[in-house]
C-alpha positions as CSV (number, residue, x, y, z in Angstrom):
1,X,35.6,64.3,84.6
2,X,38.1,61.5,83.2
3,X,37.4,57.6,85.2
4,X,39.8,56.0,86.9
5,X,40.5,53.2,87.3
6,X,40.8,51.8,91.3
7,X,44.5,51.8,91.1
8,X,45.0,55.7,89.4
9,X,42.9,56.6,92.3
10,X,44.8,55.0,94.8
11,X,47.8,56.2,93.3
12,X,46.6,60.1,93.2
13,X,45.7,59.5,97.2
14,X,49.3,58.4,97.6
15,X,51.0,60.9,95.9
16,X,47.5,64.1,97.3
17,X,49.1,63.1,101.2
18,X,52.7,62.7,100.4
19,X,52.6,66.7,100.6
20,X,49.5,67.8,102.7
21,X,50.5,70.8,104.9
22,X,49.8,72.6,101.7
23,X,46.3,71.9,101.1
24,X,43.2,73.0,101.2
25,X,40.1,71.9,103.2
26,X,38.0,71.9,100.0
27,X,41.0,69.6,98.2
28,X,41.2,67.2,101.2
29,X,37.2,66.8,101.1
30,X,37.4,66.2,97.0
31,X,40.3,63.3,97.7
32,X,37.8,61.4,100.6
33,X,35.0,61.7,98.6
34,X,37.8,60.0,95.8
35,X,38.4,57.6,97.9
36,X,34.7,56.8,99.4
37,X,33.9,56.4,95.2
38,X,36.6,54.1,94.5
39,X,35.8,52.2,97.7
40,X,39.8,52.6,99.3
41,X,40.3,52.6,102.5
42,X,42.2,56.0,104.2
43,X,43.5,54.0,106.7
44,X,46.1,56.5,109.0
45,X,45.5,58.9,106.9
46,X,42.2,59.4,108.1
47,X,43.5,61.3,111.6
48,X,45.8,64.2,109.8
49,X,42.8,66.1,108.9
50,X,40.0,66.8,111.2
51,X,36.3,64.6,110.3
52,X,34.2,68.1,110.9
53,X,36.2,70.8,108.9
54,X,38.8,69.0,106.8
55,X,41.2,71.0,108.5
56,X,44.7,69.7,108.5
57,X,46.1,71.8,111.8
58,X,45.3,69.3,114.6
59,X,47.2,69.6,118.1
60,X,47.6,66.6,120.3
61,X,46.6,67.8,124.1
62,X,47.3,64.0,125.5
63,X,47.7,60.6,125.7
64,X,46.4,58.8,128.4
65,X,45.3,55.2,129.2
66,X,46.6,54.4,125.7
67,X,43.8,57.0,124.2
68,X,45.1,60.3,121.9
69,X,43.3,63.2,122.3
70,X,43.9,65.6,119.5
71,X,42.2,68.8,119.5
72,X,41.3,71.0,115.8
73,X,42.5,74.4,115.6
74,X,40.1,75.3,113.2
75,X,36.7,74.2,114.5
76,X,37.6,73.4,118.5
77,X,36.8,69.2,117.4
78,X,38.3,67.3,119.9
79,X,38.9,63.5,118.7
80,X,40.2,60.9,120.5
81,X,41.7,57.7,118.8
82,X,43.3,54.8,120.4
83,X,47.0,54.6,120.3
84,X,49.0,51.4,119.6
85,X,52.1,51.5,121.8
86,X,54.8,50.0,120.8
């Protein structure tokens, strides 16, 4: 495998989530373990695939008292993040 350099690798996370409803668990688990390497932070991107499966088809069931609750489709995972209203 070719090195990168930290900014290539942040650049090929940028352009792996610009188009993720057509990926695969196994290629969203290769681009955090990019990322964990290279030390870069996912940031927001973190909650658009679930943290068990790698799954990208999460539902949100509710908001409530400023928490999301967003459920996997895949695996059943239920996360809960807190929402920034705006």
């Amino acid at each position: 495998m070719k090195t990168l350099t930290k900014t290539e690798a942040e650049e090929k996370i940028q352009e792996f989530f610009q188009n993720l409803k057509n990926k695969t668990p196994e290629e969203i688990k290769k681009i955090k373990k990019l990322a964990m390497h290279y030390n870069i932070k996912l940031k927001d991107k973190r909650k658009l695939f679930c943290k068990k499966c790698y799954s990208n088809k999460l539902k949100i069931k509710r908001i409530k008292n400023k928490i999301k609750t967003i459920q996997c489709q895949n695996c059943g995972y239920v996360g809960r993040w807190i929402c920034q209203m705006r």
